[in-house]
C-alpha positions, 0 to 999 in steps of 0.5 A, a space after each residue: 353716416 360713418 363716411 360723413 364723421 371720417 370727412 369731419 376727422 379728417 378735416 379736424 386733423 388737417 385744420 390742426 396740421 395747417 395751425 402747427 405747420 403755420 406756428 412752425 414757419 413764424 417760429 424759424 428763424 432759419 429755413 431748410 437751405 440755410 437762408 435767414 427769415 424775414 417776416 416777407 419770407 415768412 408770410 410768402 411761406 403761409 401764402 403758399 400753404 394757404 393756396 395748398 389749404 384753398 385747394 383742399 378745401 374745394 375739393 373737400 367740399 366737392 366731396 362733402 357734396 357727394 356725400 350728402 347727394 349719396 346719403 339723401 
């Protein structure tokens, strides 16, 4: 059981990193090597961080499943 509360913890935690990170990219004006951001650079920058979070998000179900298979 205490595995299965560390996995909603951990979800919960990520879900907030992956709000304030995209709050982070539409608020910059400017990105790290300097070049301005247009609204198209900007939602290119969430579409890779949502491809990050797909990626995770399977892998965090593979492990939900294990988890369950475990505790039943």
């Amino acid at each position: 059981m205490l595995e299965l509360k560390a996995w909603w913890i951990t979800n919960l935690i990520m879900l907030i990193l992956f709000g304030l990170t995209t709050v982070f990219l539409m608020m910059r004006r400017v990105d790290g090597t300097g070049a301005v951001q247009t609204t198209g650079d900007r939602l290119a920058a969430i579409g890779v961080l949502g491809v990050v979070l797909l990626v995770v998000v399977i892998i965090q179900l593979i492990r939900l499943a294990l988890i369950r298979k475990r505790l039943h």
